[in-house]
N, C-alpha and C positions, 0 to 999 in steps of 0.2 A: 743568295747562292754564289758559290765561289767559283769561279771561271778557271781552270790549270791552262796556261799559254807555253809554247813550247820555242823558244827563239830561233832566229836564224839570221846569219847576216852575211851577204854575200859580195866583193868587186867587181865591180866589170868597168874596163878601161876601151876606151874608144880607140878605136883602131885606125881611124880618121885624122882624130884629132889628139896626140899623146898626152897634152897637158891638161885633157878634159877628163872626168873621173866621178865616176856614181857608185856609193854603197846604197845596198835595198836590206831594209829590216823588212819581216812579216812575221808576224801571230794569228796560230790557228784559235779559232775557238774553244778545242778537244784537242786531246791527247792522242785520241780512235776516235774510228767516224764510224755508222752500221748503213748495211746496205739499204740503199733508199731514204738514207739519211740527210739532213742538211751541214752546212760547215758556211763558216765566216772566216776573212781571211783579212786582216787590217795590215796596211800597205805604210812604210814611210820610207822618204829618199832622201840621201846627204849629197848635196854637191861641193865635191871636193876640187872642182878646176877652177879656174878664173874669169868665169864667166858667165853671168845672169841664168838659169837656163827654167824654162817655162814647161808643165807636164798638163797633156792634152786628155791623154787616154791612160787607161791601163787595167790589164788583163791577165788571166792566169788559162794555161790548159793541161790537161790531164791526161792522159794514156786516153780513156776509152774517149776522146771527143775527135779524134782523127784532125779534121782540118777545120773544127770549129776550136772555139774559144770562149771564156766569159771573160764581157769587156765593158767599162764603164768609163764616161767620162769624168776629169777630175779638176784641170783648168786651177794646177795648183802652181804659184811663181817663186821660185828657189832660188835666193841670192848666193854668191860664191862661200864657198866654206859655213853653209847652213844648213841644217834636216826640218822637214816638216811632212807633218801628215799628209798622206795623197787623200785616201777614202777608206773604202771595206769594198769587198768582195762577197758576195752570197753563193754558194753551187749546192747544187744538188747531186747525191752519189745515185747509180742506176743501182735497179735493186737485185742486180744479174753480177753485182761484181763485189769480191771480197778477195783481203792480199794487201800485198804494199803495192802502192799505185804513184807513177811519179806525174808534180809538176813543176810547170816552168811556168816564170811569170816575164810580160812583155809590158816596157815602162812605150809609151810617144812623147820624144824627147824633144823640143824646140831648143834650138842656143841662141844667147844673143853674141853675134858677132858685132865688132866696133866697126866693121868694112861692109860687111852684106845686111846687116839688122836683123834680123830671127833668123835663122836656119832651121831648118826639118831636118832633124838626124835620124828620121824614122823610128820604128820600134827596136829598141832594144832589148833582146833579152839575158834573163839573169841566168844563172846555173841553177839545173835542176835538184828540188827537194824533191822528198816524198811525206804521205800520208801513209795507216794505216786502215784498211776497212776490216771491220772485225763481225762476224756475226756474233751476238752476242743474246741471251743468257747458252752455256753450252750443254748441250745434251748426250746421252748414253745411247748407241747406237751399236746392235749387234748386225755387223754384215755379213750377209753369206756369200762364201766367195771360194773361188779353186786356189788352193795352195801352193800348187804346181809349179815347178820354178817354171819352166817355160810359159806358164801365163802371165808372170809377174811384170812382164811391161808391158801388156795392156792392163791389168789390174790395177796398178799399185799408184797408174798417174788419179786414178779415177778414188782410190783409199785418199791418198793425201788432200783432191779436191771437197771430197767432203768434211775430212779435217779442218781443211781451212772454211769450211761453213759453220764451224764451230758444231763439229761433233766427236766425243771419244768414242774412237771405233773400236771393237772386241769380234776376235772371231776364232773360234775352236781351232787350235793348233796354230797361230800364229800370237798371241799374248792371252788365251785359254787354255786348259790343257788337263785332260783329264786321261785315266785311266778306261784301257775298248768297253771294258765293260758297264764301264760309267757314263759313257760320253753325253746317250742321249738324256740323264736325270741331269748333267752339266749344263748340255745346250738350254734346254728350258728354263732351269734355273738361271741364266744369262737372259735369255731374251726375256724375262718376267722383270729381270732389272732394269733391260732397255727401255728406253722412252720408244724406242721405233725400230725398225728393219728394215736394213736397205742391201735387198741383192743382186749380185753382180755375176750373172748369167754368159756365160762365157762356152765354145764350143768345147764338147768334150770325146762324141761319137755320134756314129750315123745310126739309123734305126731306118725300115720299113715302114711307113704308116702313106696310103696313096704313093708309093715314091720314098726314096731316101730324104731324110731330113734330119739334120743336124739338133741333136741333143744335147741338154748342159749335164752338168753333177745332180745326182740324185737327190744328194743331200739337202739341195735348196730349194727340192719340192719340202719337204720335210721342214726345213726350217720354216718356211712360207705358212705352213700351216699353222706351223705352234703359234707363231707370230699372229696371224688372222684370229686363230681362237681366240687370242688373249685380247683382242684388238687392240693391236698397236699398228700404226700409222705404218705402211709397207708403200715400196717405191722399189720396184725393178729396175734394173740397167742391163739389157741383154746385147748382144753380139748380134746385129745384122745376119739376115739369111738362116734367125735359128729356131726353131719348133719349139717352143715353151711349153706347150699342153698344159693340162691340167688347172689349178688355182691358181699359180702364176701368171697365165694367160689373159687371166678376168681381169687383172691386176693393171694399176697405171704402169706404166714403164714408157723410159727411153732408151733408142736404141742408137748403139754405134758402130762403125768400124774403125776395124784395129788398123787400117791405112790413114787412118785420119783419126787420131786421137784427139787434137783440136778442136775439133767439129761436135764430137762429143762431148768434151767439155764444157760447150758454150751449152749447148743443150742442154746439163746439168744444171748450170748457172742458172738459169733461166726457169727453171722449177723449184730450186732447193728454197724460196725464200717462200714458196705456196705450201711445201712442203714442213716448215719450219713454222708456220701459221697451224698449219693441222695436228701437231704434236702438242703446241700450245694450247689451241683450244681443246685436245682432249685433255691435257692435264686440270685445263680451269673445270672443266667438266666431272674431273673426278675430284680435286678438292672440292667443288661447290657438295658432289654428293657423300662424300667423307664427312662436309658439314654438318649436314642434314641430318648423317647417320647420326653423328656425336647430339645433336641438337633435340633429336628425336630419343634417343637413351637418356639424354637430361630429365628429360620431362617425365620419362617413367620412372628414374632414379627418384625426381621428387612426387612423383604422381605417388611412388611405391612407400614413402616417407609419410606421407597424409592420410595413405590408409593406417599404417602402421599403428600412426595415433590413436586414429579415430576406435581400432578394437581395444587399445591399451586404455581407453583413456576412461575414467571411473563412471 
């Protein structure tokens, strides 16, 4: 198997010390990482100053680890003007994150001074790369969603995060577009091509039912349906404070407010890789039975051959 490594080589000069001076090569193992995925990260360091200098530790960290790190000991010794290998790095991606995701990697640098004998110039760190997390194979997804320009900023953070879950989104009257009279032979025929439906339940009016209670678009009772008949894999995203009724209702969904669209989004994250597993296994579920079908017609096509004979035959 062929490995694709992607280079990178960065300076960093000591601030301490002017005449001291470290370049850091690193190689990922991938080019993209998927969410939940693992990744290697092989370390080497050139010391370009004048000075013996000895590497104890060394560590990389990423956006979602906060104030932790992955760190390994290495106890590698670098004479002046030499590179050598430190180690590798192992991480694990969470399975809530996908995007470009940056990190930074931190060397523990010991010097040999001719006056003091080792010094501890603590950890150093490099200038930040980044990774890719891709979800990955991508899917067809019809979302229902309000058009309305004034929904569009609570909508449209929520279209793109699912994009970057690795799905092509389609929805009647923003990259669909049919003629009034057509629309609803359109919509069906779209969602028949989606792998799934995911809708995005947004306020739209108040109704009477016990009390005022906040209604969405019609129309995504209506899509929800075709969708459920056909069963395909459906996932709600509604608006806090808002009366769903009907098939919707029964429906998984999470829910957000539009004061905190962050919040929401994590909450996405954090389902779309359960929901990316259920789309897959209905697909395995219907090629295995498209198999069966074809496997099953085989056997009558020759079942249908052997009789043939046997009347023909003298």
């Amino acid at each position: 198997m062929t490995l694709l490594y992607e280079d990178y080589t960065y300076q960093v000069q000591d601030t301490v010390n002017l005449k001291t001076q470290y370049w850091l090569n690193w190689r990922f193992d991938k080019l993209w990482f998927k969410p939940g995925g693992h990744g290697l990260i092989s370390l080497w360091l050139e010391n370009c100053g004048m000075h013996p200098i000895y590497v104890s530790k060394i560590g990389t960290q990423f956006d979602w680890q906060a104030d932790n790190w992955y760190v390994k000991d290495s106890n590698v010794y670098i004479p002046p003007n030499s590179s050598k290998y430190l180690s590798f790095l192992d991480f694990t991606i969470p399975t809530n994150i996908v995007g470009k995701q940056t990190c930074q990697f931190g060397v523990e640098i010991h010097e040999k001074d001719p006056m003091l004998d080792w010094r501890n110039e603590g950890i150093v760190w490099f200038e930040p790369t980044s990774i890719n997390v891709i979800a990955f194979p991508r899917y067809r997804c019809f979302v229902s969603r309000s058009n309305r320009e004034e929904n569009k900023p609570v909508v449209e953070p929520y279209v793109n995060r699912i994009q970057d879950w690795g799905f092509d989104t389609y929805t009647l009257g923003i990259n669909v577009f049919a003629e009034p009279r057509k629309e609803k032979e359109v919509i069906k025929a779209e969602i028949e091509k989606a792998d799934c439906l995911i809708g995005i339940a947004t306020k739209r009016y108040q109704a009477w039912v016990n009390g005022y209670a906040w209604k969405t678009l019609e129309w995504l009772h209506d899509e929800v349906s075709i969708a459920y008949g056909l069963r395909k894999p459906i996932l709600i995203i509604k608006e806090e404070d808002l009366e769903l009724g009907g098939l919707p209702a029964k429906l998984p969904f999470i829910s957000f407010s539009h004061f905190n669209i962050n919040e929401g989004l994590q909450r996405l994250n954090n389902r779309m890789l359960q929901f990316r597993r259920q789309i897959e296994s209905k697909k395995s579920e219907e090629f295995l039975g498209n198999l069966g079908k074809l496997a099953v017609g085989g056997l009558l096509f020759f079942a249908g051959i052997g009789i043939g004979r046997r009347f023909l035959a003298p």
